[in-house]
N, C-alpha and C positions, 0 to 999 in steps of 0.2 A: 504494500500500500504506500502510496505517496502521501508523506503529508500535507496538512491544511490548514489553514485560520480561519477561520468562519467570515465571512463579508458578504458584503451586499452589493451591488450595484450592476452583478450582469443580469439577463432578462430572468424573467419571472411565470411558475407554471403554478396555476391552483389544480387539486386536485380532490374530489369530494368520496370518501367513503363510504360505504354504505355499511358495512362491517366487518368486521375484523376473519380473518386475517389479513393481510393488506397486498402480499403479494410480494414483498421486498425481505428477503433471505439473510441480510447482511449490512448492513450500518458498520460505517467505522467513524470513532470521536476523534476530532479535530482538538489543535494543537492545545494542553493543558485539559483535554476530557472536557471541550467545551464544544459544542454542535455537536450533526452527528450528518455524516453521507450518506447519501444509500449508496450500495455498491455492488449489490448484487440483487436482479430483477427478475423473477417467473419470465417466463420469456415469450409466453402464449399465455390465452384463456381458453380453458380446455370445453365450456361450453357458456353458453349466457348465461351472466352471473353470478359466473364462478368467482368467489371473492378471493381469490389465488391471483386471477387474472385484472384484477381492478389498477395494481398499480402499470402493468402492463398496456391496457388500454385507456386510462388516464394519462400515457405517454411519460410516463415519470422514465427517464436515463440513468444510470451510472454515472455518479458526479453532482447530481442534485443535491442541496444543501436542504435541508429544512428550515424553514425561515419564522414558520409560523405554524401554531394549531390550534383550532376553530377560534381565530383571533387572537390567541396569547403568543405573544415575542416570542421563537425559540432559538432563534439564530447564535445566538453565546451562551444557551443555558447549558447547565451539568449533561452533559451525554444520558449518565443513568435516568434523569427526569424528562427528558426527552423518550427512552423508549421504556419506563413508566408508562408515559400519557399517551402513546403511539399502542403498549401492548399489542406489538405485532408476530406475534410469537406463532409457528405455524405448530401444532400439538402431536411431538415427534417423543413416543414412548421413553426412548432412549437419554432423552435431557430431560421429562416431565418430574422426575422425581430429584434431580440436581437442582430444575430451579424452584421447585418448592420448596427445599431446603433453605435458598439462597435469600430468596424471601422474607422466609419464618426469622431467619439470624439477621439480616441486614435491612429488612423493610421494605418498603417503597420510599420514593422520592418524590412521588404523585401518584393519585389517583385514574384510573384511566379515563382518556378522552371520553366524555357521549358521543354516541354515534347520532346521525350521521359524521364525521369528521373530517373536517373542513383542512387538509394542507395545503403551506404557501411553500413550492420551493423557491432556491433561488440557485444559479450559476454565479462558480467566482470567477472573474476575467482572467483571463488567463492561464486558468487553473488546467495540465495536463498530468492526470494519471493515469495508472495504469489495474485497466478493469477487465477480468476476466470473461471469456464467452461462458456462460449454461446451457448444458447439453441435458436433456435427460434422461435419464439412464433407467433400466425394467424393472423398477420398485414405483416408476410414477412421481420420483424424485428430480433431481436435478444437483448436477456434478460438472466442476471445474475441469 
């Protein structure tokens, strides 16, 4: 992952959920655990409405910042409060009982978004990282 500082000023994509899960596999926090990227995106929607494929047909990219959710600032805030309020977690046996864990000992940092939810991203100028393709592989998954 290349690093990043959270900023504002390249173009701008809203993008409205309908529910959770949102379709984005991978978030990386920006420089001091502050923002969060999306970085890795479902890469189809496998039928209407699949909420897998929302962030996908909402046009959300690799490199998108989160700038905002359903109105609240998010562009500098804590990484961990950010996907708090996002709770974009897709419910994969194998982590379900580490993050409950992780939870119970360390809390949240917010509450999660009401849905609908309302995200602003945003591009940083001149920002070039480096994003993996998603292929999907015979479990219905999706692998680097």
């Amino acid at each position: 992952d290349v690093a990043f500082t959270p900023a504002a000023g390249g173009p701008e994509h809203e993008v409205v959920y309908k529910k959770r899960p949102l379709g984005i596999l991978r978030y990386q926090p920006g420089a001091g655990m502050k923002g969060a990227m999306a970085m890795e995106i479902i890469p189809k929607s496998r039928y209407p409405g699949d909420p897998q494929g929302q962030a996908f047909t909402g046009g959300v990219k690799a490199g998108y910042v989160v700038k905002s959710i359903n109105g609240e600032d998010a562009l500098t805030a804590d990484f961990g409060k950010i996907m708090d309020l996002l709770d974009d977690e897709v419910a994969d046996p194998r982590f379900s009982k580490s993050t409950a864990l992780a939870v119970e000992k360390q809390g949240r940092m917010a509450e999660p978004a009401a849905t609908p939810i309302t995200v602003v991203y945003t591009e940083i100028p001149g920002y070039q990282g480096k994003f993996a393709a998603l292929t999907q592989d015979g479990q219905d998954g999706y692998a680097r």
